[in-house]
Structure formats: structure tokens, C-alpha cells
N, C-alpha and C positions, 0 to 999 in steps of 0.2 A: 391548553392553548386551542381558542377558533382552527377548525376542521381544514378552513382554506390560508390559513394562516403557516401551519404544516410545513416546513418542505419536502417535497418529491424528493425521495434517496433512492434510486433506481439498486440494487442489486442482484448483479450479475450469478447466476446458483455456479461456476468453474464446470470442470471434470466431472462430469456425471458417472464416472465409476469412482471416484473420489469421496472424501468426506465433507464435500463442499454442499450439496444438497440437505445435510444433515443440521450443520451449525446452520446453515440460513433460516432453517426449520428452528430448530433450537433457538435462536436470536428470540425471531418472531412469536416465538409462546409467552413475550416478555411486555409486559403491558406498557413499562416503561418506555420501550420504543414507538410506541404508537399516539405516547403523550407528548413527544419530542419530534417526530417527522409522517411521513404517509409512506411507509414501504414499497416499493415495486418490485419486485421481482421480476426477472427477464433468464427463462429459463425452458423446460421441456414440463407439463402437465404433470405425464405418467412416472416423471423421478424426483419429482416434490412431492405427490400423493404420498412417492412411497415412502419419502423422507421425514413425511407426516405421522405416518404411523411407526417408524424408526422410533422417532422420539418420543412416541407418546401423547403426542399432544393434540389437541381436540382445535387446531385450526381449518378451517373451511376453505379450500377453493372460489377465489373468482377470477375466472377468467376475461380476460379484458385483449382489449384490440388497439388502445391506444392510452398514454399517461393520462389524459383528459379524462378515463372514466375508473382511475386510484378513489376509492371510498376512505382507506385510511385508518378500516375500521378494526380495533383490538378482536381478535377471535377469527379476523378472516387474511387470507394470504391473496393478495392483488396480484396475480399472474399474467405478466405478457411474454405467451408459449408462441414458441419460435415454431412449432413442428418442425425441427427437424432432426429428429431423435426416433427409433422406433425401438420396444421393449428390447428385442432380441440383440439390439447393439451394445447393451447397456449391461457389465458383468462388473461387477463391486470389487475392487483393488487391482482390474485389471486393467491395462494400456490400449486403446482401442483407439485408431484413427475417427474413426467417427465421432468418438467423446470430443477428441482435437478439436476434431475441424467442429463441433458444436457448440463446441467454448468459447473460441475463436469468435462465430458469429455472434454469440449472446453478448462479446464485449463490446466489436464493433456498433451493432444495436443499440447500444446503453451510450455509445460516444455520439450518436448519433443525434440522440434524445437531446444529449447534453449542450452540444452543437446548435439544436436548433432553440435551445433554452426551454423544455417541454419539462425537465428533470433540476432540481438544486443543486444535486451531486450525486456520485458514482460509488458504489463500495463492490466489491471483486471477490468473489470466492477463487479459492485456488484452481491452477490450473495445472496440467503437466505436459512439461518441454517437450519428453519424447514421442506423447503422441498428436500434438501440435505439430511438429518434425513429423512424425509420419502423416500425418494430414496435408503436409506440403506447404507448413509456417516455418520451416528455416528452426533456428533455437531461440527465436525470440520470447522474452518475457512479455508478461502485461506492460510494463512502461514501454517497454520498445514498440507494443503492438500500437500503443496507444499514441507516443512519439508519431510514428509512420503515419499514424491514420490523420491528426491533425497538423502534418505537417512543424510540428516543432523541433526545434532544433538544440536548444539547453535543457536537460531534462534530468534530472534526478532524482535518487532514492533517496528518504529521510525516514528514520523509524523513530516512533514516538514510545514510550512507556514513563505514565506519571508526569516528572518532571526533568526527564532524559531523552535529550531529545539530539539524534543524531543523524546526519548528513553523508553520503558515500561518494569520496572521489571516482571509485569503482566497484562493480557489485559481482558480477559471473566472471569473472576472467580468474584462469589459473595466478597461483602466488606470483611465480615468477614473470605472467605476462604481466601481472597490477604492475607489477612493481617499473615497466617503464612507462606506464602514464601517468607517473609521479613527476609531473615537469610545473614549471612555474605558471606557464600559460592557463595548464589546465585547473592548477589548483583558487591562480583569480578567477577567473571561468565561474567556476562552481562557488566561489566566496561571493562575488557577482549576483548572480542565482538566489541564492542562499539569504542574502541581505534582502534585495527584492523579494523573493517570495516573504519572507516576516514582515517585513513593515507593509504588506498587501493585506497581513493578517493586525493590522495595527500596531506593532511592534516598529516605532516609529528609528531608534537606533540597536538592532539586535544586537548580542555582543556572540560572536561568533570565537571561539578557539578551537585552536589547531591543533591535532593530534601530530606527534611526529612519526617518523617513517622506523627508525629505527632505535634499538634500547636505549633506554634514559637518554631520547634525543639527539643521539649519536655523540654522545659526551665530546663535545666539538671536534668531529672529525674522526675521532679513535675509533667509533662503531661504523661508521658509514658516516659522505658527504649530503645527502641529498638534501638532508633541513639547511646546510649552507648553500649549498646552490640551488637550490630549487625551491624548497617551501618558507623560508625567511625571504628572498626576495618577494615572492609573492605575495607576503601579508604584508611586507612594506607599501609595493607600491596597491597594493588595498585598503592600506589606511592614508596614504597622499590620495586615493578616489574617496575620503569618507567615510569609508567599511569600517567600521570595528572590529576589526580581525585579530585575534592576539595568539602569539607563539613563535615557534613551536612547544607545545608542552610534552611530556613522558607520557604513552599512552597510558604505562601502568596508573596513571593520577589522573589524568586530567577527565575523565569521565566521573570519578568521583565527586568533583569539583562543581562539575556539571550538575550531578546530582543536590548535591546542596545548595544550588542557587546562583555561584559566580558567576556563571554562561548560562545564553539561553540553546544555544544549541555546540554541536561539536561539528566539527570537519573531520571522517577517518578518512584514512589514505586506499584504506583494502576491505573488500569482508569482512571478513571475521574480526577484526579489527573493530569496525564497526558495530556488528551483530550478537557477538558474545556479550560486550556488558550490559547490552538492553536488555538481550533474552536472559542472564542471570540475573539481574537488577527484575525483571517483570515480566517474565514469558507469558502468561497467560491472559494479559491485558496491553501486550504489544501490537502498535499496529504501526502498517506500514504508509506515511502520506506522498504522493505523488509534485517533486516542483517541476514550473516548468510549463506544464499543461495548462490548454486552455480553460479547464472547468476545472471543479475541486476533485480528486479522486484519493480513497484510501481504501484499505487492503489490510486483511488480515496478514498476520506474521510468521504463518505456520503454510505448508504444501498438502496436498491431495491427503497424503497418510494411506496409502494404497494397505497398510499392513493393518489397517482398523476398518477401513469401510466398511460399510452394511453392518456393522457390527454394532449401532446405537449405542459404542460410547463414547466419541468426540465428543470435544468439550466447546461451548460457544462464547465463552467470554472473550477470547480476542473479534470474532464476530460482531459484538453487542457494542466493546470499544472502539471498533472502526466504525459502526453506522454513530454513534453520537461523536466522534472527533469529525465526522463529516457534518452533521446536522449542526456543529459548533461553528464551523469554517464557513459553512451557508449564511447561518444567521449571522451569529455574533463577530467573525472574522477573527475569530480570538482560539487558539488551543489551549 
């Protein structure tokens, strides 16, 4: 593909005591990403060098001052260094307010880009909570950071792997707090959401199904109410708005189902819920896409890994699959 034909995929390097410097390194040794978009990277100089010679691999530094001067070119890494990072802040699997509050900025930066349309799309190396929190970000995730900064207000998580593709009512809240934002309102909300964002990506009637809340969909009523009062009225009045919305189905199934083609995507209720049959179905080519937002944004599916950094064996394949589900959304509006 023409050089300026490309798109701009800004990536954010996360946690620089993390394994997030690493896989971005790692991505980038892959010739195939350079023949699908123009990398940017938005990070610290001194902990991608070092992320360079982690991995082995023989890419070059360019430092750059603005997306405007992305070359694009296989063998070099387009760097736009935030400075604000210095060596001695920087200790591999450790928690450092500093790392935080540098993450923080690297992502703000990249919504930035994105905001003013300098950038196609956004990909995010991990971050970590606690020392975001210690840096004085609260326990916000990347979506919430991202939520906040451009002011949007329906925002969710969707994890992709293959042809599994899943949607979260709720993502960080303990079991028991999920379990009461299982109400009708919020569940059309997010089916709402959810139909919009696919048919943005040309998926002109998505078929959306509904995981239920509780075992074999609360065997009407013997396990729990909440699929009768709460997530069956919702998919009704979703499909009197034209949603295709169908369920509730058995969690233990209806992800399989998914899998094979009946849905294009699932609604869980909770975490894990959500998250386990992606990551067994596909953990190492899971990635996470962002609705909601005003630009495209995706995310690897994996955290910092504090108990492997600096230690050049993180693996970069969920990496490589979130810069091409981005660079797919850019161009083709198609996953």
C-alpha cells in the first residue's frame, strides 16, 4: 500500500516498568505492520531503546515532534518522546508513581492526536491501576481515562478474539457490586451502544445476544429473577427500537454459539463472564476495542505482567492483533 495511503496508528508504550515497552517493540519487528499502517509510537526514548535491545531486534529510533513527520518505514520505530520519564524512575515489575503519572500522559497525548484527526487510530499498551492511583488518577482504567477526556458518556468494553466477539455490561466492579447494575435500563443502554457501534462498522442489522445473569438462565425463576425482570424486558423493548437483540440465553452456550456464527457479538452481564471464554477460546490474539469513543481505540487483552518484565519473554501477538483490528476499523470499518 502507498506510504501516505497508510494510516497513522498512534501507540501508546503503557507502564514503563511493565511489559508494555516490550510487545510494542516486539509488534514493530513485524514487517507486516508496516505494510498495513504507519506506527507511531508515543512513549519515553530511554525505555524503548531499551525495549529494543530486550527483544532483539535491530529497529532504529526516529524521533519525531509531531505525527506529521511518521516515515512509516519497516526497520525504524517513529517515536514521539514525551520526556517525561528519567532512567532512574524506571525499575522493571516495579509500581512507580512516576511510570503512572507517564502513562497517563502518553494516553492523554494520543487522544489528543486523535481529537484533532493528526492520528487513524489509537492502540494502548497496558497500564497499572495502582500506580496511576499513586500518581493521583483515582483507579481509573484506559476507557474511563479516555471517557473523561472526551467527554463521553456510553462507553464500553468489547473483547474481540477471531470470531468472538464480546460486549461488557460491567468490567472492574466486585461480583457482588456487578450484580446490581444488572437493571433493565442499563442493559438497553449498552444494547443501544452496541447496535450503533456495529452498524458504524457496516454491519448494517448486528444480531446481538444476551448472556443471562444466572444458571441455565435462572430456570424461570428457580435460580434467580433478574432475566425476568430485568434483562427479558430489556431485549424486548430493544427489539420494539429495531435492535436485534435475542435472549436471554445460558451463559454456559451461548458464547459457543457465538463462536460458530449465530451472533455477531454477545452482551455479558459481569467480567468474567465475559472475559473467560475469549481468553480460553483465544488468549494470545485477544484484543480489547473501545465503543463509545470518539475515535477508534483498541487494546491489548493482557496487564503490565510486573512478574516478567525486563525479562524479554512477553509475547506480542495480542499486540500485533490490536494494531491490525485498529488499522481494519480505520480503513475498511469492517472487524
Amino acid at each position: 500500500m502507498n506510504v501516505a495511503k497508510r494510516p497513522i496508528v498512534a501507540i501508546t508504550m503503557g507502564d514503563a516498568a511493565g511489559i508494555g515497552p516490550e510487545v510494542v517493540a516486539k509488534a514493530l519487528l513485524s514487517r507486516e505492520i508496516y505494510h498495513i499502517c504507519r506506527p507511531l509510537v508515543i512513549g519515553a526514548s530511554m525505555v524503548m531503546q531499551k525495549a529494543i535491545e530486550l527483544s532483539k531486534g535491530t529497529l532504529e529510533l526516529h524521533i519525531i515532534t509531531a505525527a506529521s513527520e511518521v516515515m512509516g518505514q519497516s526497520g525504524t520505530m517513529d517515536l514521539l518522546d514525551m520526556h517525561n520519564l528519567d532512567q532512574d524512575q524506571v525499575v522493571s515489575g516495579r509500581i512507580s508513581p512516576a511510570c503512572g503519572k507517564a502513562a497517563v500522559e502518553f494516553i492523554i497525548k494520543a487522544a489528543q492526536l486523535a481529537l484533532q484527526g493528526e492520528i487513524d487510530a489509537l492502540v494502548t499498551a497496558p497500564i497499572n491501576k495502582e500506580a496511576t492511583r499513586q500518581a493521583g488518577f483515582g483507579e481509573l482504567g484506559h476507557l474511563e481515562l479516555l471517557a473523561h477526556y472526551t467527554r463521553a458518556t456510553e462507553y464500553a468494553t468489547m473483547l474481540v478474539s477471531g470470531p468472538l466477539r464480546v460486549v461488557h455490561l460491567t468490567t472492574h466492579y466486585s461480583l457482588k457490586e456487578a450484580l446490581g447494575y444488572v437493571t433493565g435500563e442499563r442493559i438497553f443502554a449498552r444494547l443501544k451502544l452496541t447496535h450503533q457501534s456495529f452498524r458504524s462498522w457496516g454491519i448494517e442489522r448486528p444480531r446481538i445476544a444476551v448472556a443471562g445473569l444466572n444458571p441455565h438462565g435462572g430456570e424461570g425463576g428457580i435460580l434467580g429473577n433478574e432475566e425476568i425482570e430485568e434483562i427479558s424486558p430489556a431485549i424486548k423493548f430493544a427489539r420494539e427500537m429495531g435492535i436485534d437483540a435475542r435472549g436471554p440465553f445460558p451463559a454456559d452456550t451461548v458464547f459457543l454459539r457465538a463462536i460458530k456464527g449465530e451472533f455477531d457479538v454477545v452482551l455479558a452481564m459481569y467480567h468474567d463472564q465475559g472475559h473467560i471464554p475469549v481468553k480460553v477460546f483465544g488468549f494470545e490474539k485477544s484484543v480489547s476495542v473501545a465503543l463509545g469513543l470518539p475515535f477508534i481505540r483498541t487494546s491489548v487483552d493482557h496487564g503490565t505482567a510486573f512478574d516478567i518484565a525486563g525479562k524479554g519473554v512477553a509475547e506480542a501477538e495480542s499486540m500485533k492483533e490490536a494494531i491490525k483490528v485498529a488499522v481494519s476499523l480505520s480503513r475498511d470499518k469492517k472487524l
